[in-house]
C-alpha positions in Angstrom: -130.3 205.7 -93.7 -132.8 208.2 -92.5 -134.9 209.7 -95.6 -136.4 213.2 -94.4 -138.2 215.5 -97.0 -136.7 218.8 -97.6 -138.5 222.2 -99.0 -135.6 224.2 -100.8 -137.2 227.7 -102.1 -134.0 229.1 -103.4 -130.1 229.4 -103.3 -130.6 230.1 -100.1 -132.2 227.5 -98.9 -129.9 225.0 -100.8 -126.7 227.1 -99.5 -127.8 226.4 -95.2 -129.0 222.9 -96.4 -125.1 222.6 -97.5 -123.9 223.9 -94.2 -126.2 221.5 -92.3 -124.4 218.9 -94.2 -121.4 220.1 -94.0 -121.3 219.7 -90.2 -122.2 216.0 -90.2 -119.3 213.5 -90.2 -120.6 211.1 -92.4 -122.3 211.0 -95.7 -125.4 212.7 -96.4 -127.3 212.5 -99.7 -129.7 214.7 -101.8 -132.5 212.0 -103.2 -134.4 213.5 -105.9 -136.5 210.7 -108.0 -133.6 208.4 -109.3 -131.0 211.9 -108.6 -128.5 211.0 -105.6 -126.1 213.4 -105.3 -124.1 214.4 -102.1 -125.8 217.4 -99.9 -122.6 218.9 -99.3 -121.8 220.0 -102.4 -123.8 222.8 -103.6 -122.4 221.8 -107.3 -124.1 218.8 -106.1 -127.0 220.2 -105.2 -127.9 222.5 -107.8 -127.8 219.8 -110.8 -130.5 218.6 -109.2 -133.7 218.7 -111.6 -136.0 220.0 -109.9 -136.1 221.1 -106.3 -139.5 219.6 -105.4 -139.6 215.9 -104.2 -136.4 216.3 -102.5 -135.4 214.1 -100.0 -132.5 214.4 -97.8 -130.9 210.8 -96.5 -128.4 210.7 -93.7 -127.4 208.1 -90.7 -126.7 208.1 -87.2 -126.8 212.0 -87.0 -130.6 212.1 -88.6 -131.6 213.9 -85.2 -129.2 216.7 -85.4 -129.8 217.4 -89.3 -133.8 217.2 -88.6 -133.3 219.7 -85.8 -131.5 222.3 -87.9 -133.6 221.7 -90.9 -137.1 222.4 -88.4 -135.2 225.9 -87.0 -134.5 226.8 -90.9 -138.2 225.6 -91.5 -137.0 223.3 -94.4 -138.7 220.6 -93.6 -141.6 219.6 -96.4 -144.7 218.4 -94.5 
């Protein structure tokens, strides 16, 4: 699993993070401290505590979801 930091400002952000996710085949998990909850559910993602430290983990498709994340400029640095 591929871990790659996400910067979620608001519903917004957390709604095309969903939609990334959504279009992935296999699983795809929000990591927030000791929080795992799955990215494509937006129930999911917004009982998250906090929306700092966020970190998003998926497989073999890590390229594709980095790709849309860096056009959507979610990608923490």
């Amino acid at each position: 699993m591929v871990k790659i930091p996400v910067y979620l400002r608001d519903m917004y952000d957390a709604k095309h993070l969903v939609q990334i996710a959504e279009s992935c085949r296999g699983d795809v998990d929000l990591l927030c401290g000791r929080y795992v909850v799955d990215a494509k559910s937006m129930l999911g993602v917004f009982s998250l505590p906090t929306f700092e430290q966020v970190e998003i983990g998926v497989g073999e498709e890590a390229e594709f979801v980095r790709e849309k994340l860096e056009s959507l400029n979610l990608i923490r640095k």
